[in-house]
C-alpha positions as CSV (number, residue, x, y, z in Angstrom):
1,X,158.1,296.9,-140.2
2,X,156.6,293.1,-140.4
3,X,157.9,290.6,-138.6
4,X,158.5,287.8,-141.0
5,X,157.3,284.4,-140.0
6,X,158.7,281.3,-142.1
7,X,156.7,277.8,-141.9
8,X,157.4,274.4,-142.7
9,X,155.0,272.1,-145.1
10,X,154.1,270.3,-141.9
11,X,153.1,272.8,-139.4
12,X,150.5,272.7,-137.4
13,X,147.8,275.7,-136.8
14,X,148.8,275.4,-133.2
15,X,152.4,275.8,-134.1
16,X,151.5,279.1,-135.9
17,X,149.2,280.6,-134.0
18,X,152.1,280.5,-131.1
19,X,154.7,282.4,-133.3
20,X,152.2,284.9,-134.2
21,X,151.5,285.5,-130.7
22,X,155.0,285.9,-130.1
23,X,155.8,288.0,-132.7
24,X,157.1,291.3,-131.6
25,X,155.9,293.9,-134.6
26,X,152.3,294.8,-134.8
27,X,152.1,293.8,-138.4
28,X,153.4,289.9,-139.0
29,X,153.8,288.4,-141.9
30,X,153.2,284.5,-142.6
31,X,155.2,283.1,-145.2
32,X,153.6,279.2,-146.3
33,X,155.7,277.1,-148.5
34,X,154.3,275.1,-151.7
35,X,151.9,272.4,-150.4
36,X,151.3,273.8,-147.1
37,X,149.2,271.9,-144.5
38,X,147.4,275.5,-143.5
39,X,146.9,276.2,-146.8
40,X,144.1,273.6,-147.0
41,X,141.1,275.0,-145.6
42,X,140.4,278.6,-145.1
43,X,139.0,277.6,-141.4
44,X,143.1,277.5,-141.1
45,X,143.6,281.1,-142.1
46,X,140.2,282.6,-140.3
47,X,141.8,281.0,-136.9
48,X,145.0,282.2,-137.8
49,X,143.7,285.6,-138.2
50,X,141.4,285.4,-135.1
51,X,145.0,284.8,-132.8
52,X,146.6,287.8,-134.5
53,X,143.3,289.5,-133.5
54,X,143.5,288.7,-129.7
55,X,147.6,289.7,-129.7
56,X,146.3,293.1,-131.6
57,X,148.4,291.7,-134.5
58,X,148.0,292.5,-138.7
59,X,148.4,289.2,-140.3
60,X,149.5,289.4,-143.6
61,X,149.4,286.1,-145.8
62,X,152.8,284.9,-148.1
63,X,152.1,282.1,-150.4
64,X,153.7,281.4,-153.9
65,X,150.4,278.9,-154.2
66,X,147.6,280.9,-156.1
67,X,145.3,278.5,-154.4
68,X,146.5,278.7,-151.0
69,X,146.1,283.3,-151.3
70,X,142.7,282.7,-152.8
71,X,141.8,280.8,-149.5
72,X,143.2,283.5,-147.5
73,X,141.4,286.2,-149.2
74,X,138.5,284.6,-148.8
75,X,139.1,284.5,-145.0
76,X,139.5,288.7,-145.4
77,X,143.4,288.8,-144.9
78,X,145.8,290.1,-146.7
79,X,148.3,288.6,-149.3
80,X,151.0,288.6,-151.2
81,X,153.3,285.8,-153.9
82,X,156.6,286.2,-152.3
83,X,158.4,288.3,-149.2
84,X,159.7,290.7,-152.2
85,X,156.5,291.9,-152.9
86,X,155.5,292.5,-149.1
87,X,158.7,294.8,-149.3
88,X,158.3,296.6,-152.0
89,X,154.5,297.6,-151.0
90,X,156.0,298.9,-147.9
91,X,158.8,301.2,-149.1
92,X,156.4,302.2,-151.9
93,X,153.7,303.2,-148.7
94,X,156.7,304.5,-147.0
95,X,157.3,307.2,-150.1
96,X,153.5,307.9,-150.6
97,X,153.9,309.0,-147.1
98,X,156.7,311.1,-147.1
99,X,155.3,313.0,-149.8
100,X,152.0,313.8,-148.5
101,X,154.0,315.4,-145.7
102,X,155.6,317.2,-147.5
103,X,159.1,316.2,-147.3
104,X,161.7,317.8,-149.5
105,X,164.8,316.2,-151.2
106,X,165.9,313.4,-152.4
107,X,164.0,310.0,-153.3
108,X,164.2,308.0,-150.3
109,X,167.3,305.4,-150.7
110,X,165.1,302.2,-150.8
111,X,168.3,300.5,-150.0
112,X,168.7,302.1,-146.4
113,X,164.9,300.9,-145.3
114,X,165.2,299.1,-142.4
115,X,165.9,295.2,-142.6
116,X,162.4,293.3,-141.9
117,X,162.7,291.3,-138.9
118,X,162.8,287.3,-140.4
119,X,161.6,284.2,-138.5
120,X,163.0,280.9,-139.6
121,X,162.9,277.7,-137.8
122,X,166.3,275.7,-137.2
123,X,164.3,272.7,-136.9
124,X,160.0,271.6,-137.1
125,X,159.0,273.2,-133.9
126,X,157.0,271.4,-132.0
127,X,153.2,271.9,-132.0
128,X,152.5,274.3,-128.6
129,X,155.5,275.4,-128.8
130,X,156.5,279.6,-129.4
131,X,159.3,279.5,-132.0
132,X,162.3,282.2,-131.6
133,X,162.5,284.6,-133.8
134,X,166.1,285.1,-134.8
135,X,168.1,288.2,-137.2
136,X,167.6,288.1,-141.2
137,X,170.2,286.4,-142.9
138,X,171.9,288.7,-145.0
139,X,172.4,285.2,-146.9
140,X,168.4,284.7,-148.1
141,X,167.7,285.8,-151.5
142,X,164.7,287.5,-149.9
143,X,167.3,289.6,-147.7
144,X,169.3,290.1,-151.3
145,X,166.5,291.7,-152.6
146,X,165.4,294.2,-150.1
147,X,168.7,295.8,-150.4
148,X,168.0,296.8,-154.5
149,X,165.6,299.6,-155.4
150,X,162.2,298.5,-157.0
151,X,159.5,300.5,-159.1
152,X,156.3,301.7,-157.5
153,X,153.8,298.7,-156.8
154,X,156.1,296.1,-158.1
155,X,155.5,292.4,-157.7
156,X,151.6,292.9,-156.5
157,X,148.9,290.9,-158.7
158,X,146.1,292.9,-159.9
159,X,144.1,290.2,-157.8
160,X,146.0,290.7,-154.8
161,X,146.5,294.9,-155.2
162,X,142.5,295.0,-155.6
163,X,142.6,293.0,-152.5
164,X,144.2,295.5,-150.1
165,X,142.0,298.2,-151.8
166,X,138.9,296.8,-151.3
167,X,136.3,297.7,-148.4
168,X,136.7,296.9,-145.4
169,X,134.2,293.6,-144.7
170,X,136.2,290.5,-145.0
171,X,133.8,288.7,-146.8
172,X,132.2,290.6,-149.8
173,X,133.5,290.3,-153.8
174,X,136.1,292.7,-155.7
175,X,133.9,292.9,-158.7
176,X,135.7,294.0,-161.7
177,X,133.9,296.6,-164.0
178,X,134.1,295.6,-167.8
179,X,133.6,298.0,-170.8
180,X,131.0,297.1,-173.5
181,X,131.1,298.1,-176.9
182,X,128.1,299.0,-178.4
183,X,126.7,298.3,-181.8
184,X,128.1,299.1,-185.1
185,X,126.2,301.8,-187.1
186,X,127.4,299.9,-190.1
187,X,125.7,296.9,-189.2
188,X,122.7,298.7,-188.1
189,X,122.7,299.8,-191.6
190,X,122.5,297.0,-193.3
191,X,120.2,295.4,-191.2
192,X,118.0,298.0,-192.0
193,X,118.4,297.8,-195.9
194,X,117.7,293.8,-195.6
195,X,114.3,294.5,-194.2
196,X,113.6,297.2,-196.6
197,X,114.7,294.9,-199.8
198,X,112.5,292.1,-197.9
199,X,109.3,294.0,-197.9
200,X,109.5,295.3,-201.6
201,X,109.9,291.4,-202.6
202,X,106.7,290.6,-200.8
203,X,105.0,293.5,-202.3
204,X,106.1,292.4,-205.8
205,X,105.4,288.5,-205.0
206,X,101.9,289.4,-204.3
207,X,101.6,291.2,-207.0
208,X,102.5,288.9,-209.7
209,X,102.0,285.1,-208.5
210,X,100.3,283.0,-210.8
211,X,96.7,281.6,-209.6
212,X,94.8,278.5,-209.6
213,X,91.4,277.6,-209.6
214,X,90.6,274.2,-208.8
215,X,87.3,272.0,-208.4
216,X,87.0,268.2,-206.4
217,X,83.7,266.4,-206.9
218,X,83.5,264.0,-204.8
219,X,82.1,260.1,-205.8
220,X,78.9,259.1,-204.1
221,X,80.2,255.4,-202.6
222,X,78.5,252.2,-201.5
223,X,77.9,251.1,-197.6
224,X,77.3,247.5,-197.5
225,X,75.4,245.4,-197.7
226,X,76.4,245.2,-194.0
227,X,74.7,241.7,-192.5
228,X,75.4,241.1,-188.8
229,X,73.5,239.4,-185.7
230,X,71.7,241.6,-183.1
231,X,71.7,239.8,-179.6
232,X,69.0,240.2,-177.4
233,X,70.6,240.6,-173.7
234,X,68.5,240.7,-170.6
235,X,71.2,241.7,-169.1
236,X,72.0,244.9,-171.3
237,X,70.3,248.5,-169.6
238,X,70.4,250.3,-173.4
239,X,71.2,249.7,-177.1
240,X,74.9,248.8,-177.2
241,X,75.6,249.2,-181.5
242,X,79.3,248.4,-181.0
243,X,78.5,245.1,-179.3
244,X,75.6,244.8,-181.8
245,X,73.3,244.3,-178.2
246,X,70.0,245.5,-177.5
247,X,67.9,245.2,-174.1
248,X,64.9,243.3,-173.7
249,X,61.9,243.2,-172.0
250,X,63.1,242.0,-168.1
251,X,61.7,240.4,-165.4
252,X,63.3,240.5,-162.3
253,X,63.5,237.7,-159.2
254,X,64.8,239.0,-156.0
255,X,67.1,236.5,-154.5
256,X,68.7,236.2,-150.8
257,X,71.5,234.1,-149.6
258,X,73.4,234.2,-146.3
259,X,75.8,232.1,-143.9
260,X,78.7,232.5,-141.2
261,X,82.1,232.6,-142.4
262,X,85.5,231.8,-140.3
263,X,88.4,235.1,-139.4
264,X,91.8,234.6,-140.7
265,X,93.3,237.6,-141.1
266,X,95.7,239.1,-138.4
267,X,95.8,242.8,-137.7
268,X,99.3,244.1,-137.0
269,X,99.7,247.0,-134.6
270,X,102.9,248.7,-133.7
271,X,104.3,251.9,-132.2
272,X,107.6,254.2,-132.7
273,X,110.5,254.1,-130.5
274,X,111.2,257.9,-129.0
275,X,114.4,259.2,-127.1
276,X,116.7,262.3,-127.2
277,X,120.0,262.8,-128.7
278,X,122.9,265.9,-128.0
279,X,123.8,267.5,-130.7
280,X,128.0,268.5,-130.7
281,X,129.8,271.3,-133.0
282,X,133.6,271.6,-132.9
283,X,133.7,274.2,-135.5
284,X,135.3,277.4,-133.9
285,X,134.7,279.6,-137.0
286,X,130.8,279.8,-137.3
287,X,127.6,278.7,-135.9
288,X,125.4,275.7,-137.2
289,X,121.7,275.6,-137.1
290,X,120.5,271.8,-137.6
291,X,116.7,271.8,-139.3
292,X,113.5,270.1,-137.5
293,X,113.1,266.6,-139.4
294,X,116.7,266.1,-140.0
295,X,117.3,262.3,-140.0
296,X,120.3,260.3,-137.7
297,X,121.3,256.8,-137.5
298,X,122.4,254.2,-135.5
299,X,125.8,252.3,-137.1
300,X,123.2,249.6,-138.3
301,X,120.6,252.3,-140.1
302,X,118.2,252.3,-137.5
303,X,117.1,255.8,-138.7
304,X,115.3,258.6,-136.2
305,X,113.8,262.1,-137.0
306,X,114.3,265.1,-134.9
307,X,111.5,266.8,-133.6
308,X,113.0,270.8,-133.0
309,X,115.8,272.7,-134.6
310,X,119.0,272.9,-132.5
311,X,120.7,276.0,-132.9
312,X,124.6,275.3,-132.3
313,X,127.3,278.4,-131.6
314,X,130.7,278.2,-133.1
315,X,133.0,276.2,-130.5
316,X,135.5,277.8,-127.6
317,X,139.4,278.1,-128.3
318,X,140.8,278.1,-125.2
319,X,145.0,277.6,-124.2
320,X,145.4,274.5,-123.0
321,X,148.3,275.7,-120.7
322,X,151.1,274.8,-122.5
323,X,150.8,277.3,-125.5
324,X,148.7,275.7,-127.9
325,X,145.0,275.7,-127.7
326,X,141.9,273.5,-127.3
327,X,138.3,273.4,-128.3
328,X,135.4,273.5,-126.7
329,X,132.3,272.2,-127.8
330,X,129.2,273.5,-128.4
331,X,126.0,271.4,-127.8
332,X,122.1,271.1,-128.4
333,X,119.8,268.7,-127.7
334,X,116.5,267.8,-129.4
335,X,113.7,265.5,-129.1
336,X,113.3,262.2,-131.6
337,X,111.3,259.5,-133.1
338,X,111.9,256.5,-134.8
339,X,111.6,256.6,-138.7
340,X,110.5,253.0,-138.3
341,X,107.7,251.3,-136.7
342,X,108.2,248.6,-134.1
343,X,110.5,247.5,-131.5
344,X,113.6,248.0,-133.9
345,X,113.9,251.2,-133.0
346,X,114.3,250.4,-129.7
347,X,118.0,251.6,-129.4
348,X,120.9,252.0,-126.5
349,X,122.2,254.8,-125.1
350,X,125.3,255.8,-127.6
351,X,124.0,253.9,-130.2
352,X,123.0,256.9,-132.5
353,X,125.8,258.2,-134.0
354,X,125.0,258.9,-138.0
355,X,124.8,263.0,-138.1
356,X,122.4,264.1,-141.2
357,X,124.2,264.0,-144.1
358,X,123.8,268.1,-144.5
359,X,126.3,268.1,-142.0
360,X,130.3,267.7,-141.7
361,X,130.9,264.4,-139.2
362,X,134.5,265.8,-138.5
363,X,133.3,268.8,-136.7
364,X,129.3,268.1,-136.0
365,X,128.5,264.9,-133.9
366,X,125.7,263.1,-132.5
367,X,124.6,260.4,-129.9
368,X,121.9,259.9,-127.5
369,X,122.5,259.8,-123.8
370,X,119.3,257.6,-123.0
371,X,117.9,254.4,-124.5
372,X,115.2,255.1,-126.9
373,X,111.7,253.5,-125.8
374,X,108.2,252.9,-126.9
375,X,108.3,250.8,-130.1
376,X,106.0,248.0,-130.1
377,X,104.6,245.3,-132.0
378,X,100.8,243.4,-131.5
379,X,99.0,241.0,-133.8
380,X,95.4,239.9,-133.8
381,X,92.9,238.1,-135.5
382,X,90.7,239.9,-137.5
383,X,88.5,239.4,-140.7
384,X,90.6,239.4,-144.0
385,X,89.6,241.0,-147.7
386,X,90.6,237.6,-148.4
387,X,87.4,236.0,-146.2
388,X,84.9,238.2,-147.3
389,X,86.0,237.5,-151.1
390,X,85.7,233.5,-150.6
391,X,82.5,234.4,-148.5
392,X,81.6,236.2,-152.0
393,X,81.9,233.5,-154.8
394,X,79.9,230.7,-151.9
395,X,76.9,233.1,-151.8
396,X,77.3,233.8,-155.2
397,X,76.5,230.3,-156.6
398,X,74.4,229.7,-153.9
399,X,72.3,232.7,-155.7
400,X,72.8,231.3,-159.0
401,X,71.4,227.8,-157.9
402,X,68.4,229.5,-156.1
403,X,67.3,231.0,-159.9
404,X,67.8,227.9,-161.9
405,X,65.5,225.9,-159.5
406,X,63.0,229.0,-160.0
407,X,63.2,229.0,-163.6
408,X,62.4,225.2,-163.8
409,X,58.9,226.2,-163.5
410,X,58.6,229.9,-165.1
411,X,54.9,229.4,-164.8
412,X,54.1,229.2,-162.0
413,X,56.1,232.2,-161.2
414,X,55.7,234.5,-164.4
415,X,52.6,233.7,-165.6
416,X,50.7,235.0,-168.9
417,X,53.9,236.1,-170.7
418,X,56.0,233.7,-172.4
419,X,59.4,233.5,-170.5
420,X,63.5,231.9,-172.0
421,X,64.6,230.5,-169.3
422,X,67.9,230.0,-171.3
423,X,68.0,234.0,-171.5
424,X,68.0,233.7,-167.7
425,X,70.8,235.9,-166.0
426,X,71.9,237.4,-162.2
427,X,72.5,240.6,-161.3
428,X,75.9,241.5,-159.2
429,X,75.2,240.5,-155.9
430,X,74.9,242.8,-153.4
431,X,76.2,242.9,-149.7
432,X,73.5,242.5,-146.7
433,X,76.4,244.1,-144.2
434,X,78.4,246.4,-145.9
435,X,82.0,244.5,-146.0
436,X,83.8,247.9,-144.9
437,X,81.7,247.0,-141.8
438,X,83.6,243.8,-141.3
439,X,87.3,244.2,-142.5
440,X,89.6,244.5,-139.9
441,X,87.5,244.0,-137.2
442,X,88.4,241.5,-134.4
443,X,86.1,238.7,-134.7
444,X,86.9,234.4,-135.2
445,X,83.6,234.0,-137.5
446,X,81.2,236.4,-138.8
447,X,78.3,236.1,-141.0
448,X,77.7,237.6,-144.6
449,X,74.7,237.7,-146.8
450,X,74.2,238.6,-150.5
451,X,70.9,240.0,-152.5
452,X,70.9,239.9,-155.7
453,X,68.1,240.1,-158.6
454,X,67.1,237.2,-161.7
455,X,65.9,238.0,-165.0
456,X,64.4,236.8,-167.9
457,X,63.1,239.0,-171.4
458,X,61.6,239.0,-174.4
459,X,63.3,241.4,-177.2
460,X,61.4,244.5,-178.8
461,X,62.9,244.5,-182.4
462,X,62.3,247.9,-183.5
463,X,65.3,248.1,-181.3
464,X,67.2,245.6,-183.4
465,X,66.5,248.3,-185.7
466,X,68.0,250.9,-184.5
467,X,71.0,249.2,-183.4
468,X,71.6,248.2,-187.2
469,X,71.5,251.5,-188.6
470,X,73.9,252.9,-185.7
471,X,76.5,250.7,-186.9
472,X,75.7,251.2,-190.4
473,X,76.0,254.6,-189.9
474,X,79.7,254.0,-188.3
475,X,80.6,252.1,-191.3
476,X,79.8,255.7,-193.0
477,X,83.8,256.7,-191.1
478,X,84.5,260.3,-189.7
479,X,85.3,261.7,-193.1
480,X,82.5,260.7,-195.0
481,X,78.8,262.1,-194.8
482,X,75.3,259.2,-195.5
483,X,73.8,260.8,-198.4
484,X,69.8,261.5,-197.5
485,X,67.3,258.9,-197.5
486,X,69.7,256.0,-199.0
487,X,69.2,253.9,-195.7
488,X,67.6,250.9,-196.0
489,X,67.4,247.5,-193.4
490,X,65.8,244.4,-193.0
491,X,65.6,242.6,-190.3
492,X,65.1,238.7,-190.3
493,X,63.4,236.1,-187.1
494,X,65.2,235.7,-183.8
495,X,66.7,232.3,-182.8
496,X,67.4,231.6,-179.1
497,X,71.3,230.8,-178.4
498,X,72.3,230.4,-174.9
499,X,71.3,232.9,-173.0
500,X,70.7,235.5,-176.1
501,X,68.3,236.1,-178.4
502,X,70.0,236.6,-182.1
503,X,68.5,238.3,-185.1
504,X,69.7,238.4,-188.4
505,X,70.2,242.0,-190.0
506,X,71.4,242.9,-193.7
507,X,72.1,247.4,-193.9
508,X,72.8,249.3,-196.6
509,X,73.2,252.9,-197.6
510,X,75.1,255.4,-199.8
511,X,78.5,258.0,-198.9
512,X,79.8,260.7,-199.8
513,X,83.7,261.5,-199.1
514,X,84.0,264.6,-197.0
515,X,87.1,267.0,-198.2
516,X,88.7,269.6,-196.2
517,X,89.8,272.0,-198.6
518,X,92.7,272.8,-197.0
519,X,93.8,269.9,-196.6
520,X,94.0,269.0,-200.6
521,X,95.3,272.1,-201.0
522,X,98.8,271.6,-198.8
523,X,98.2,267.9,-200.8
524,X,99.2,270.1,-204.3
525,X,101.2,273.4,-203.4
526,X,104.1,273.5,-205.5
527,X,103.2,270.0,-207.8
528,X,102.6,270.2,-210.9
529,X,99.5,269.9,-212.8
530,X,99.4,266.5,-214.2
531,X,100.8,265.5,-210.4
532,X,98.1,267.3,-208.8
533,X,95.0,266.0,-210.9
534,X,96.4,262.1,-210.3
535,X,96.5,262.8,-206.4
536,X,93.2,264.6,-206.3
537,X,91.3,261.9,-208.8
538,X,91.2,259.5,-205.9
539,X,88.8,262.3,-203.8
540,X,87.0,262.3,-207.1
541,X,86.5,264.2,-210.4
542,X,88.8,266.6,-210.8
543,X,88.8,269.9,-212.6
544,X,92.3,272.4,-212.5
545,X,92.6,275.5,-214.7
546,X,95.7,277.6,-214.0
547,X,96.6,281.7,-214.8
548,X,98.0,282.7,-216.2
549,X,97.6,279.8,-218.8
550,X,101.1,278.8,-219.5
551,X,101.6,278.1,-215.6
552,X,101.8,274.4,-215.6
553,X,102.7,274.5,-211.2
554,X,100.1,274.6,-208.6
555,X,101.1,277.8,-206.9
556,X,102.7,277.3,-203.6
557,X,101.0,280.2,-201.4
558,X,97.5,279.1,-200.7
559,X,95.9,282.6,-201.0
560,X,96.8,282.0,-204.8
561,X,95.1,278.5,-204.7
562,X,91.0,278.6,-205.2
563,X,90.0,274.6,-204.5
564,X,86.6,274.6,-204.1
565,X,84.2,270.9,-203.0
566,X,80.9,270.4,-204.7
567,X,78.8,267.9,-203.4
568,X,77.0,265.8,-206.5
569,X,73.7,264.6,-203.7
570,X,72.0,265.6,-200.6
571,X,73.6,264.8,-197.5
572,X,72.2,264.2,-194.2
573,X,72.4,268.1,-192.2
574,X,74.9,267.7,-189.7
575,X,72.6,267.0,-186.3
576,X,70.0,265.2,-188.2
577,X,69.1,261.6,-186.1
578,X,67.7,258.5,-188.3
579,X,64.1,258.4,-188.4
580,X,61.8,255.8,-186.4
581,X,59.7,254.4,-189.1
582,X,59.2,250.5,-188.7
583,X,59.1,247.7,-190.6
584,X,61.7,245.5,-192.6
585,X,62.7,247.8,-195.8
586,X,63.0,251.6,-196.6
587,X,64.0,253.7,-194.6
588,X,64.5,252.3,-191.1
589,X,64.4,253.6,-187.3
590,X,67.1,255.0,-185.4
591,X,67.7,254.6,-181.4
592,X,66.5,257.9,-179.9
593,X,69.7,258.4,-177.7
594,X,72.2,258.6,-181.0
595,X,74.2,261.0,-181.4
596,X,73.9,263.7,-184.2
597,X,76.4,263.6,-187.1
598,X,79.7,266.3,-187.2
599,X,79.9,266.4,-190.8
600,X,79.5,269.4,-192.1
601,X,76.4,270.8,-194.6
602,X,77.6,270.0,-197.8
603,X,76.3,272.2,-200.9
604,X,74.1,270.5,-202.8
605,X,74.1,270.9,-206.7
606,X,71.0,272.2,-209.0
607,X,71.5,268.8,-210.9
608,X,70.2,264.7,-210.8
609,X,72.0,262.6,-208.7
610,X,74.8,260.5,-211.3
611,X,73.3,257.5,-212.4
612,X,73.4,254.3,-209.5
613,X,73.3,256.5,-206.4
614,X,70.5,255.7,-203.9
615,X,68.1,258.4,-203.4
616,X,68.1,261.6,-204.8
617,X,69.3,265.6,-204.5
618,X,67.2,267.7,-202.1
619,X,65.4,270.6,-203.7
């Protein structure tokens, strides 16, 4: 029979652990009140159970608190709600075992089981201290209740009767089978007459849509007259049409310029503070392994890393003579280094303190025995990004000064070929010492030098050309194609402004709207007729002719929809480039670097071009 053990709120672990020890049956039951202090943590019950273990005790949790049973069960003991359950289980255990030996006779009389031994404290015991146990009190409504006859198995939980029945390791789930009811074969049914009514609907829908043929001509369009100025750069390397630039015939001036230059920059050099710290783990229920890199702190965030793992075992309980216990700390130590560079992380000894904050400070400490060392800070003076730069814009003007004075007599150093020295321009200048060279390094001066390379050009206008029709040809737009042989330019005399050469250009040439017909169809699914002639009569001419012919809807499934483009002119073939003929009229050169067209062939119709369109239809 269990040895009933009752507790105050306020007890202490230490307090408990000495009745249980002084229990005198081999199976003792714990009875916690509402709002226990044990009940709290199941670290409480797993050192509870561990002192029944050393005393060769059963401990057996009673808690009215669902919480505080769920805690214990999770520390592999035993539970149950009230001291009338833990009774009953036993004279029901006690009848399951007269029977399988066999006895014959009567039903046991429940009310003649032996009285449970019953703890209960006259006073709070003090914590150490072995409480006496003392006779049941016929008085308790427990006591009461032993005495009356109960059913099999009454007052367990299901929770708490799946907990005694469940496999021995402390640790591992009840999991709770659930039945599943499968599907309905009336539902199955109709599922399966919805698809079959579904596919005869798009059987029938396909038969018996209307249609619709549909044809978009699209309007041959004007480009232009585009006028804009071509500049002639010196400086450009290949026709630029979107800056309307074009290069030039160039003459180039090498140019040198060097001088010494003061350090101001200060290179900053520092080191990280190393030490040790111990590692400390006053948890007696498990072990604690602390992870390489984990970060601690001084109380001011002066942050270190640790170099190894520590490995820490649970903690000692030993009796501290007076029959309570103590605990013994584990400990591990492990290398560090300062987070930080510089002499801030030059620490005391004890002045780490900060655990990582993976672990639990009230049972995992830190600090480190020895001063931490090492961490240092230097400065020096060094060159800067910030000298080279000014060193930079000195020898750059000092370049640009060198051309002008060149230039002032282009004769005598370009002779036979006629030379704008207001077209004059200079190269980006180039190191002498390569500036990666000189950064950083620890020097008061240094000396720098710069190359660089002057021009002056005259302007080939066949590439004026070319430049126009490029951006006539973007003035054509993505979704248009240049209808064949419509290109015409003229190009007028070059002026000289500033450094430039300008020519003015006057373009033109003819379009043609390129339709995706596709894309005009999802325009007119589902609109009417009159609706979808107005919104395809801005693409062009537009011809609609429905069947059956009383359908006055464009139908709305496009394999019902015919929409077919025709193409009144010849269009440029997509890939086709501009050709290179010269002169100021007809048709007029293109760059030899431009890119071929993505429009797509368009058909091209047996008839004349409409009356006003540049050019005419390709054979």
């Amino acid at each position: 029979m269990a040895s009933v053990i009752y507790l105050d709120v306020d007890d202490e672990i230490t307090s408990a652990a000495a009745r249980i020890r002084g229990a005198e049956s081999t199976q003792v039951a714990l009875v916690l009140p509402q709002g226990s202090h044990l009940a709290t943590s199941r670290i409480n019950f797993r050192l509870l159970a561990r002192a029944a273990q050393e005393r060769s005790r059963q401990l057996v949790i009673v808690a009215p608190d669902a919480a505080a049973r769920a805690l214990a069960i999770s520390a592999g003991l035993e539970v149950y709600g009230s001291v009338r359950e833990l009774e009953d289980e036993e004279a029901e255990e006690a009848q399951e075992a007269e029977a399988a030996e066999g006895g014959a006779g009567a039903a046991p009389d429940l009310a003649a089981s032996p009285t449970s031994v019953v703890e209960t404290p006259a006073k709070k015991p003090r914590q150490g201290a072995s409480a006496t146990a003392r006779p049941t009190e016929p008085s308790r409504p427990e006591a009461k209740a032993a005495a009356l006859p109960a059913p099999a198995g009454a007052g367990l939980r299901p929770t708490e009767r799946t907990r005694r029945e469940r496999p021995a390791a402390p640790d591992l789930p009840v999991i709770a089978a659930e039945r599943r009811r499968g599907p309905r074969t009336a539902a199955a049914l109709l599922i399966g007459l919805v698809a079959v009514l579904l596919v005869v609907g798009a059987v029938l829908g396909y038969l018996f849509l209307p249609a619709a043929t549909i044809v978009v001509t699209p309007r041959v369009e004007p480009v232009g007259p585009l006028t804009l100025a071509v500049r002639a750069d010196p400086a450009a390397v290949a026709p630029d049409p979107e800056r309307a630039v074009v290069p030039a015939t160039v003459e180039s001036l090498p140019l040198e310029a060097s001088a010494q230059f003061p350090s101001t920059g200060t290179k900053v050099t520092e080191t990280r503070a190393r030490g040790s710290v111990t590692f400390s783990s006053y948890d007696p229920a498990r072990s604690n392994t602390i992870p390489a890199g984990s970060i601690v702190a001084t109380q001011s965030d002066v942050q270190f890393t640790t170099g190894q793992a520590v490995i820490l075992p649970p903690a000692t309980l030993v009796d501290d003579g007076h029959g309570g216990t103590k605990i013994i700390p584990s400990t591990g130590d492990t290398p560090v280094t300062a987070v930080a560079k510089g002499t801030g992380g030059n620490v005391p000894a004890g002045a780490i303190k900060i655990v990582p904050p993976s672990e639990n400070p009230v049972v995992t400490k830190v600090t480190n025995p020895r001063a931490t060392t090492g961490g240092t800070h230097t400065e020096t003076l060094v060159v800067a990004q910030k000298d080279i730069d000014r060193a930079t814009a000195t020898l750059t003007k000092q370049l640009s000064d060198n051309l002008t004075a060149l230039l002032a007599n282009p004769g005598g150093v370009l002779p036979d070929i006629t030379v704008f020295p207001e077209t004059k321009s200079l190269s980006t200048p180039v190191p002498t010492v390569d500036p990666a060279t000189l950064l950083g390094k620890a020097m008061p001066t240094f000396t720098y030098g710069l190359s660089a390379t002057g021009r002056v050009t005259t302007v080939d206008e066949s590439a004026v050309r070319q430049v126009a029709e490029v951006r006539l040809r973007e003035g054509i737009g993505t979704d248009h194609d240049l209808v064949r042989d419509s290109v015409r330019i003229t190009v007028g005399k070059g002026s000289i402004q500033d450094a430039s050469i300008l020519f003015p250009v006057n373009a033109s040439a003819s379009r043609l709207l390129r339709l995706d017909p596709a894309e005009l169809r999802s325009r007119v699914r589902g609109r009417s007729v009159d609706d979808a002639r107005a919104t395809l009569n801005a693409f062009g001419d537009v011809t609609i002719e429905t069947w059956p012919g009383f359908v006055s809807n464009i139908p709305t499934y496009d394999f019902r929809v015919d929409l077919t483009v025709r193409s009144p002119v010849a269009v440029e073939d997509a890939g086709a480039s501009p050709s290179a003929a010269p002169g100021g009229s007809g048709p007029s050169a293109s760059p030899g670097d431009a890119e071929p067209s993505d429009a797509e062939p368009s058909a091209e119709p047996s008839g004349a071009v409409p009356t006003g369109a540049p050019g005419s239809a390709a054979p």
